[in-house]
C-alpha positions in Angstrom: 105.0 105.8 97.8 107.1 104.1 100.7 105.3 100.9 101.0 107.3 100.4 104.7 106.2 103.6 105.8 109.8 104.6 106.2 111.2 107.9 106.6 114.6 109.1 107.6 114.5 112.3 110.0 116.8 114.6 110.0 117.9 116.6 113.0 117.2 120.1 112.6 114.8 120.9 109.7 111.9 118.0 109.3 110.0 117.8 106.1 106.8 115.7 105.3 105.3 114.6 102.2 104.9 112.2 99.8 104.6 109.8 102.2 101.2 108.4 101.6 100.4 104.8 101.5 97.1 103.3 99.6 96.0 100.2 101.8 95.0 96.9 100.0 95.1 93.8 102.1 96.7 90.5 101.6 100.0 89.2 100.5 101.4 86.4 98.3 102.5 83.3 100.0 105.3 82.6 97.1 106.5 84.8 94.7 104.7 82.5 92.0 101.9 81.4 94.3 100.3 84.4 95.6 97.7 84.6 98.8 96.1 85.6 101.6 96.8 87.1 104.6 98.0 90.1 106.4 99.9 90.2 109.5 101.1 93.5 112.1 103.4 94.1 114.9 100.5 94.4 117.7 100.9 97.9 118.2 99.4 99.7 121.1 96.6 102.6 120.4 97.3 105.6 122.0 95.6 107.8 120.5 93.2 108.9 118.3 91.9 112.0 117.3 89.7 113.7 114.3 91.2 116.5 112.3 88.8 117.3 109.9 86.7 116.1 106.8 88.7 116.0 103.4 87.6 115.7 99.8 87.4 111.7 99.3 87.3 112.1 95.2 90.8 111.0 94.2 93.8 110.6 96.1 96.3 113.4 96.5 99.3 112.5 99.4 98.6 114.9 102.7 101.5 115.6 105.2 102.3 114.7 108.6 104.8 116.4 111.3 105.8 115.9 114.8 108.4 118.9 116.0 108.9 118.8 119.8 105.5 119.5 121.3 103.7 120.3 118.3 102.3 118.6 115.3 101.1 119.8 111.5 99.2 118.1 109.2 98.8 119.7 105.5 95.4 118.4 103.4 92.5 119.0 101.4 89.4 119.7 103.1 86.0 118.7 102.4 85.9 122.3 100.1 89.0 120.9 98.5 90.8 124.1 100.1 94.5 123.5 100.6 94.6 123.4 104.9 96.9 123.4 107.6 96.3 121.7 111.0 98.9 122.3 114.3 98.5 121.4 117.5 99.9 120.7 120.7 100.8 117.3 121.7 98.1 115.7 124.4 95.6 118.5 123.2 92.6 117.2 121.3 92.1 121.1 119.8 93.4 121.7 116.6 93.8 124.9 114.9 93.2 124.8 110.6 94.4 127.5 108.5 92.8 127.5 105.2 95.6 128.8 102.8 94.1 130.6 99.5 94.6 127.6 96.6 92.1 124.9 95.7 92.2 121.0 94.5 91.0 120.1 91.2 90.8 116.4 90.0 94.7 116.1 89.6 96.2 113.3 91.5 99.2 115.0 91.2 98.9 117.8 93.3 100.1 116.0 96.5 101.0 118.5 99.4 105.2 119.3 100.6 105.4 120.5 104.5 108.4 121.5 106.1 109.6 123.2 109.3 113.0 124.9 108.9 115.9 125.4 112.0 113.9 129.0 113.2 110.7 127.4 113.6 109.0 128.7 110.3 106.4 126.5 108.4 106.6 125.9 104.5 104.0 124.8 102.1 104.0 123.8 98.6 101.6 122.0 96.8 98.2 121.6 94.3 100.7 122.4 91.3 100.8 120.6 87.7 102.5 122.2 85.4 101.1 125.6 86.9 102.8 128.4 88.8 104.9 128.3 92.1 102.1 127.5 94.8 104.5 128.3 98.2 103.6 129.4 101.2 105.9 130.2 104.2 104.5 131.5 107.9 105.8 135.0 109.4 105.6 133.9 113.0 107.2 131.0 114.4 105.0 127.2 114.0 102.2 129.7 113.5 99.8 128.3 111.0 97.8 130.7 111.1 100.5 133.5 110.0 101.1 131.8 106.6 101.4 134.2 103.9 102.1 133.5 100.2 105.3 133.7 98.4 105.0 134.4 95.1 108.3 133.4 94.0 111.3 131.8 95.3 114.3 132.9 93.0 111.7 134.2 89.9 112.5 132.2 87.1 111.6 129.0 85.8 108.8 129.0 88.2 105.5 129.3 85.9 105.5 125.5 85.3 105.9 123.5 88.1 105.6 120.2 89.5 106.3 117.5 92.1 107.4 120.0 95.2 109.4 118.1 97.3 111.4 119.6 100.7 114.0 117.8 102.1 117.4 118.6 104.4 120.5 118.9 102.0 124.6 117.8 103.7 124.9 121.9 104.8 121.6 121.3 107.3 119.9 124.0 105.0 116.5 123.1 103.9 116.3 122.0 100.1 113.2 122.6 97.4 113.4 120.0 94.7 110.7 120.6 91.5 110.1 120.0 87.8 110.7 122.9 85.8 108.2 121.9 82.7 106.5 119.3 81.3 106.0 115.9 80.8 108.4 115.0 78.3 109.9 118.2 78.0 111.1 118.9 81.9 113.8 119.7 84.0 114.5 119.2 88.2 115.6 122.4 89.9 117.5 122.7 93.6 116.6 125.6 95.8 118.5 126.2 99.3 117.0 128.3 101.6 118.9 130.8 104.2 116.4 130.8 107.4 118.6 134.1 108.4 117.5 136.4 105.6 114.5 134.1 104.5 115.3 134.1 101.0 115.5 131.1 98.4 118.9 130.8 96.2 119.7 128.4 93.7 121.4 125.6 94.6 122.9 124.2 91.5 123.3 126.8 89.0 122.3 124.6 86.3 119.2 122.2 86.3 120.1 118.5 87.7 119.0 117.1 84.1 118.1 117.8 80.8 116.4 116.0 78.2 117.3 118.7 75.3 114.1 119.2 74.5 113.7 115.7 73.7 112.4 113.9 76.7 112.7 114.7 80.5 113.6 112.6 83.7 111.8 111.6 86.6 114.3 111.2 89.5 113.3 109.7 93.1 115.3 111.0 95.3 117.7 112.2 96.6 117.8 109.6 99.2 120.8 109.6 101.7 122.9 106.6 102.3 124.1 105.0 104.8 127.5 106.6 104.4 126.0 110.1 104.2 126.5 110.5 100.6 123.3 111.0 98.2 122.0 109.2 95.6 119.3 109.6 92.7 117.9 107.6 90.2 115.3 108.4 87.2 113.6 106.9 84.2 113.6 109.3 80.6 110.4 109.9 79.2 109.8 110.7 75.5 106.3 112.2 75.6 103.1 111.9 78.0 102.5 108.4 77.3 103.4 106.4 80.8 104.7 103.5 78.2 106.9 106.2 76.8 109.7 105.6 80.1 113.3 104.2 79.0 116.9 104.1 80.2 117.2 104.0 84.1 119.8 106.3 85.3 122.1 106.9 88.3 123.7 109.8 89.9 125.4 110.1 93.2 126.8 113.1 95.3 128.5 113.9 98.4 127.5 117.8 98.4 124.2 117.8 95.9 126.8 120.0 93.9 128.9 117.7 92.0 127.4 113.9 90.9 129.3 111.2 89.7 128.8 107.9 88.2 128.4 104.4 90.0 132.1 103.7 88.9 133.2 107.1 90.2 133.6 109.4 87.5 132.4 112.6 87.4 129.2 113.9 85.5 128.7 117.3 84.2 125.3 118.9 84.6 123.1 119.1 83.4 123.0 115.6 82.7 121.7 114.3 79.7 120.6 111.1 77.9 124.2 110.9 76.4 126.3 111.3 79.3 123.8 109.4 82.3 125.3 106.4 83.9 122.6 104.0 82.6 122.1 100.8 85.3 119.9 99.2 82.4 118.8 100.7 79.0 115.5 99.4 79.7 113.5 100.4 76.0 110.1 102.2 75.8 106.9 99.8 76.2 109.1 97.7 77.8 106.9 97.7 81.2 109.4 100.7 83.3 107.5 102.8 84.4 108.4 106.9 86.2 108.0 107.0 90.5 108.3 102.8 90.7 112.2 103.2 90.9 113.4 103.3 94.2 117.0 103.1 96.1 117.4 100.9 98.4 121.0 99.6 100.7 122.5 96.0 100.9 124.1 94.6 104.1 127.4 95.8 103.0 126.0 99.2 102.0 125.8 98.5 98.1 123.2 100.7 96.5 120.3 98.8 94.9 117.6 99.9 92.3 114.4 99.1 92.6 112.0 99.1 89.2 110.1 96.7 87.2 110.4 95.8 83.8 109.1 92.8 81.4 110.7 89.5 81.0 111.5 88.0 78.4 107.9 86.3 78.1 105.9 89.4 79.0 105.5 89.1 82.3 106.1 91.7 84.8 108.6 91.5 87.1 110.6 93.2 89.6 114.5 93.4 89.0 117.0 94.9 91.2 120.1 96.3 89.9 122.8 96.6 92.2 126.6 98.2 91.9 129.0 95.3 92.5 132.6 96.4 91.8 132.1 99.9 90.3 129.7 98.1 87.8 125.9 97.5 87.6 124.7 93.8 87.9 120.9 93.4 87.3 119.0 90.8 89.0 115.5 89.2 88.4 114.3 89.2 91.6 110.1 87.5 91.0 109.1 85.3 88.7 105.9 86.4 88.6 102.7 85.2 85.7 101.1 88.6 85.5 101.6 90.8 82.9 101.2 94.7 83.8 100.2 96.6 80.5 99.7 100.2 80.9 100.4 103.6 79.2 98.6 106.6 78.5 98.2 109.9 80.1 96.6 111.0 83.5 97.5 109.5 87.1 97.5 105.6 86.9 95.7 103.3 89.4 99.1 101.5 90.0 99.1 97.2 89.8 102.5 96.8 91.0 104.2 99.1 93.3 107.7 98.5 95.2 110.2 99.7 97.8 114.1 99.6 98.0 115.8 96.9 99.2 116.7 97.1 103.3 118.6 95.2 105.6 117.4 94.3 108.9 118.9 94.0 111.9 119.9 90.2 111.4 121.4 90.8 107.7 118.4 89.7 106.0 117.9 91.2 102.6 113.8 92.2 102.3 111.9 94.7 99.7 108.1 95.5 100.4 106.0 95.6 97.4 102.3 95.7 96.6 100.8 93.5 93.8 97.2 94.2 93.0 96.5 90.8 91.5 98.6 88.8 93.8 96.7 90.0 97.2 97.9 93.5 98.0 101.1 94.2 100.0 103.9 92.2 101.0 107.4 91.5 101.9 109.9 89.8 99.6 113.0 87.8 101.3 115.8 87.8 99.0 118.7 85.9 98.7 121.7 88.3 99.6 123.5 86.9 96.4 120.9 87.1 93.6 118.7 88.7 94.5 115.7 86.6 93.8 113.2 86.8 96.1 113.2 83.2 98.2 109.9 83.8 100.2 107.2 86.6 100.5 106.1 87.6 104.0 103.2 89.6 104.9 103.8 92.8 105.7 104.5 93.9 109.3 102.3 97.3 109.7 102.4 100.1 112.2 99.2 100.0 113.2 95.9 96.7 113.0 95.4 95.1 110.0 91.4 96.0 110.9 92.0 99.4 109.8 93.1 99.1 106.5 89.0 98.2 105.9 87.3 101.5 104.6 84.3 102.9 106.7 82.9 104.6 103.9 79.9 102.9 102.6 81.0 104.7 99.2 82.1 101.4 96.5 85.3 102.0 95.6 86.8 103.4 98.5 90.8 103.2 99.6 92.4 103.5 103.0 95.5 106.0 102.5 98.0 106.4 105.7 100.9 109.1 105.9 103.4 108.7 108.2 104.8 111.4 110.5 108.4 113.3 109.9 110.3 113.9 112.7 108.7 112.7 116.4 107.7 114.0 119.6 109.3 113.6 123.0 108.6 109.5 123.2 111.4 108.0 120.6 108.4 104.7 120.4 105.3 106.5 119.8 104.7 106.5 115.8 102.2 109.3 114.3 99.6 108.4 111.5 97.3 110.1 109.4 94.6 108.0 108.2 91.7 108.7 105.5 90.0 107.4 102.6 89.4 108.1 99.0 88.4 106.9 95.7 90.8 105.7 93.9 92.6 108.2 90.7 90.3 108.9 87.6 93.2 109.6 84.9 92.7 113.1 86.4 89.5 113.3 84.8 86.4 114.9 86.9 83.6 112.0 88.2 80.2 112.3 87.5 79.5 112.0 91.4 81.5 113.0 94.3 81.5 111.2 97.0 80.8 112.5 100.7 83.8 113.9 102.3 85.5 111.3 104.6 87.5 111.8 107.7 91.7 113.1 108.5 92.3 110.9 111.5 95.3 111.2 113.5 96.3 107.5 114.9 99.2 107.1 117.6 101.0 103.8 118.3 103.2 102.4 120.8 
């Protein structure tokens, strides 16, 4: 989740997903003195516009683009039924595609869009640990002309998760999944060739391997800010969330060869043994996979983001960052909250963070949400340390009034995505927003609550 609503946009192929931001008000005053309060940057409104009702029983991430004139947003409807919505910017007239796969209770199942340099569409999505689910359209931004693909290379594709499409150094359009299971997976790299509109493998060897033994869960790649690409992951022994150890690095100027923080090289796949480990943070020790995040100093040092206990229990954010070919770990909040969790299922998350980022005066921030400590916020940290001196509220894209559900349902959650890519005005931001119960474990409720609506918000 990208807690700033941040996404980089590449030039000729745009992806969307993953995006999708849970909205909980408030923010702490202090790192050890938490509040209220939110704050935004005034946007202007201009405009808003229904797309359709969507199931409102869990959360699964939907998918925003913006691609000249045109716009696609991939969801669940109300029937669950994976859909695609296009549509011409200043029209209030969408057209949906209903595409032939259906959500279950899986929080997981969070929905991949992308647009690659001839125009063509691609889906992926509603997989756990099931069978490819890919769809690509025949006729240029032509939702409804998508067909499914079946496969994509044909092998390691009956158990997959966590689709991701993103734009690799060649400007060809990347597929990034886990191969396997929980505990027991691998992440492949597929590269696409829009000319003959066929799917090769990128690395001929999955990115990691946990010998049967464990599996990791990278975030990223994410591209830095000198063009080269970097990934980090927790190992997992089993299921168990509490079962995440050993935060790992890898970075890459081609996504063909990785090295190490200090430079040297590392062969693939790569394994417990041989990962360049920026802290061997042990099982039950309060890591946990997806809550490690890359972020960028002032002077371009990569940082990682993740949370860990302290030495008296409490959970805390640390950020790790390479200073002279080493990694230097920094305690960054000095929180009195204790964040005990484990088990199997999609969590209800009580901490949740960004990268570190740089703004345009030099000063060091990190956006983070703290369930206990009032919701979302904005750390200021010292460039030095680390720690965080001061927490801000959090300056939002769009009114602080609309982070309040309109669903009389209890329970209820505002989630926003965030466009990829833009449309001919550089200052006009896209947003989906809806609202949804919030996960159940994966586990089917007793009740399902009336479908809410896809809202499309613009701001100036």
């Amino acid at each position: 989740m990208n807690l700033a609503l941040e996404t980089q946009l590449p030039r000729l192929l745009l992806v969307a997903g993953l995006l999708a931001l849970s909205a909980c008000s408030g923010a702490g005053k202090a790192p050890d003195a938490p509040g209220a309060g939110t704050s935004s940057m005034n946007p202007e409104l201009v405009e808003t516009l229904d797309v359709s009702d969507v199931f409102s029983g869990h959360p699964v991430n939907f998918a925003l683009l913006t691609h000249d004139e045109q716009q696609f947003a991939a969801f669940y409807d109300a029937e669950r039924a994976l859909t695609v919505a296009s549509r011409t910017l200043g029209s209030s007239e969408w057209t949906l595609a209903r595409l032939d796969t259906v959500l279950g209770w899986d929080s997981h199942n969070h929905v991949a869009l992308a647009i690659d340099e001839l125009g063509h569409l691609h889906v992926a999505g509603n997989m756990h640990g099931v069978p490819l689910i890919y769809f690509r359209t025949t006729r240029e931004r032509d939702v409804t002309s998508f067909e499914r693909v079946p496969n994509m290379v044909g092998t390691n594709e009956q158990n997959c998760t966590y689709p991701e499409f993103f734009v690799g150094p060649s400007g060809k359009l990347v597929f990034l999944y886990r191969d396997g299971a929980s505990g027991s997976g691998n992440h492949i790299f597929n590269t696409y060739d829009a000319a003959s509109s066929t799917w090769a493998r990128l690395l001929d060897t999955p990115l990691t391997s946990g010998e049967g033994l464990c599996n990791a869960y990278p975030v990223g790649p994410v591209q830095g800010p000198a063009g080269d690409w970097h990934v980090v992951w927790v190992w997992r022994d089993t299921p168990d969330a509490a079962t995440n150890h050993d935060l790992s690095y890898a970075r890459s100027e081609d996504l063909r060869s990785f090295q190490r923080g200090d430079g040297g090289a590392l062969r693939l796949p790569i394994t417990l043994a041989t990962s360049d480990i920026v802290d061997p943070v042990p099982i039950r020790t309060g890591m946990i996979n997806n809550n490690t995040k890359v972020g960028f100093d002032a002077q371009d040092r990569p940082v990682v983001a993740y949370h860990k206990y302290d030495a008296a229990g409490n959970t805390q954010i640390y950020n790790a960052r390479l200073e002279e070919g080493r990694w230097v770990v920094h305690q960054t909040t000095d929180w009195s909250y204790r964040w005990d969790f484990g088990g199997q299922g999609t969590l209800v998350f009580a901490v949740e963070l960004d990268g570190v980022r740089s703004l345009a005066d030099g000063t060091l921030v990190q956006d983070f949400h703290h369930a206990e400590y009032g919701g979302r916020g904005t750390l200021r940290l010292d460039p030095e340390t680390l720690h965080a001196e001061e927490t801000l509220p959090p300056l939002l894209p769009y009114p602080s009034e609309l982070d309040r559900p309109e669903s009389t349902t209890p329970g209820m959650v505002v989630r926003w995505a965030r466009s990829a890519g833009g449309g001919p005005d550089p200052d006009v931001t896209y947003l989906l927003r809806w609202e949804t119960l919030e996960s159940n474990r994966d586990q089917p409720r007793a009740t399902i609550p009336p479908p809410t609506g896809l809202r499309l918000y613009a701001f100036r």
